[in-house]
C-alpha positions in Angstrom: 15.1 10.5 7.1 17.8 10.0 4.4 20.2 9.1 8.0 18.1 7.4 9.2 16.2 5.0 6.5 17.7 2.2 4.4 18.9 2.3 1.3 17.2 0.3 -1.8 17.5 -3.6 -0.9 15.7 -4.7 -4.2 18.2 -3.1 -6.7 15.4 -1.5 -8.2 18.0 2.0 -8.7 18.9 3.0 -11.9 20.4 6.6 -10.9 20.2 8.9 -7.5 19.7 7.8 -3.8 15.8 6.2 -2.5 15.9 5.4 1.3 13.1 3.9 3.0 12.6 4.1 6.7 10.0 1.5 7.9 7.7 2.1 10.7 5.9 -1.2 10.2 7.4 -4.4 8.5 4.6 -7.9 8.3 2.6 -6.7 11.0 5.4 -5.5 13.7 6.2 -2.0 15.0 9.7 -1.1 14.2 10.2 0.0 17.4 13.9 2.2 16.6 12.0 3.8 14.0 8.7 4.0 15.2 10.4 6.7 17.8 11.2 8.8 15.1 7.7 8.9 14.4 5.6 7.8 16.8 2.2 9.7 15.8 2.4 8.0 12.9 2.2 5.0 14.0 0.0 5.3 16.5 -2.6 7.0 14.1 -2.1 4.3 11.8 -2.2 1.3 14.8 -5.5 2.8 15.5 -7.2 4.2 12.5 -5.9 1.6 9.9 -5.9 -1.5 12.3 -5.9 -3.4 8.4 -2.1 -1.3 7.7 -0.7 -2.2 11.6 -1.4 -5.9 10.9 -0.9 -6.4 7.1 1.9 -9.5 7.1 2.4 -9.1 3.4 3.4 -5.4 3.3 4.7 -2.2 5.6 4.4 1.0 6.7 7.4 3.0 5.9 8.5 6.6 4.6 10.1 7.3 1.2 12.5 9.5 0.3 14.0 10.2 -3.1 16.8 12.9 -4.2 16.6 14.3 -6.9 18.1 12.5 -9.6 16.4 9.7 -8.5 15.2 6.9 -11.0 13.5 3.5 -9.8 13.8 0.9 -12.4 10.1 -1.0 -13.4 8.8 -3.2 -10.9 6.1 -4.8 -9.3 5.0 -6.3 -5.9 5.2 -9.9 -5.0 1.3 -10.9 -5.6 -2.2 -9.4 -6.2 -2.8 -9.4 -1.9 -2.1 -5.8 -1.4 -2.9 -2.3 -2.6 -0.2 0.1 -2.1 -1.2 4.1 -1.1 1.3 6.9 -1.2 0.3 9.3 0.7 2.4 13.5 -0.7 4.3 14.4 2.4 7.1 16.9 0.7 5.9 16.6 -3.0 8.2 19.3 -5.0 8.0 19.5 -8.7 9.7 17.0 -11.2 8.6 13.8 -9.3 6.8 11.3 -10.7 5.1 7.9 -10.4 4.2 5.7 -13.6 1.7 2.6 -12.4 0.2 0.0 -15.4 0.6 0.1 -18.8 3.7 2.0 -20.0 1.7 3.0 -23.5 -1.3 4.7 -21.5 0.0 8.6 -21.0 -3.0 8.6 -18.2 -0.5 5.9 -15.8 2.0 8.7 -15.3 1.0 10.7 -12.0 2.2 13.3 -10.1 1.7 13.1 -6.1 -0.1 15.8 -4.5 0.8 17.0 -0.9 -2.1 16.2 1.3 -3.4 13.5 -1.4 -2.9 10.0 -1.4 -2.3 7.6 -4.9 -3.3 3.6 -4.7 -2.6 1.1 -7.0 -2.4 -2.6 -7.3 1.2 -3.3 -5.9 1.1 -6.1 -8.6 0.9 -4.1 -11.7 4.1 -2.4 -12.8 5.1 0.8 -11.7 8.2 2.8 -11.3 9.4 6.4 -10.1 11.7 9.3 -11.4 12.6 12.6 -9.9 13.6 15.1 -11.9 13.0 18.6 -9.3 15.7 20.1 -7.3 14.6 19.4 -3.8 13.5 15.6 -1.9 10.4 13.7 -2.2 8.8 12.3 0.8 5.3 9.8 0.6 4.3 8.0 3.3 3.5 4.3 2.1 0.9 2.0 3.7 0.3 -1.3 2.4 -3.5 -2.8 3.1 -5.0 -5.7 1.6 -6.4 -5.3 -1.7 -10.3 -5.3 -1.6 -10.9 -8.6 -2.8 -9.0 -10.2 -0.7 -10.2 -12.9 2.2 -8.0 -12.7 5.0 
């Protein structure tokens, strides 16, 4: 996945290496990269329908290395929720999403368990552990949403 996916476009890096390999990009199967993972995407094509065809988000895998620290940040608009779902969750990693004051923003992901939050609100990432993260991201829209 590190071969494979592409490297931070936002400049959102502070330290380390973050690659993202997108299986889904605005609605359209990334077809190269789909065929890395293809029953991914087809689970997601057919149980998320709302993921497959979200225009304002993706479907990708993210990796961090150790190391790793993604600056504050926060999506585009309000029209999405972002879920991370723990693929290879070692110890160390960590996501911070709202208010920096509130000690109860800073999570840990869980393998197996899946995080949402407002893609809106600020968040950020650091990885401190001695082996890669890997979450599986899938944007839907956010709940109050018409679309």
């Amino acid at each position: 996945l590190l071969q494979e996916g592409t490297e931070d476009t936002e400049g959102l890096l502070r330290s380390g290496r973050w690659t993202e390999l997108n299986l889904i990009f605005q609605g359209v199967a990334q077809s190269p990269n789909g065929k890395l993972c293809p029953k991914t995407v087809a689970l997601i094509e057919q149980e998320i329908p709302e993921a497959a065809s979200m225009v304002r988000g993706a479907v990708k895998l993210s990796v961090l290395t150790p190391g790793t620290v993604v600056r504050p940040h926060h999506g585009p608009s309000n029209t999405r929720m972002r879920v991370h779902l723990g693929i290879r969750i070692p110890a160390g990693a960590y996501i911070r999403a709202g208010d920096p004051s509130e000690p109860s923003n800073v999570r840990q992901w869980q393998e197996g368990r899946v995080l949402c939050f407002d893609d809106s609100f600020r968040h950020e990432v650091w990885h401190q552990g001695s082996e890669p993260r890997i979450i599986l991201i899938v944007d839907v829209w956010h709940p109050e949403m018409d679309h």
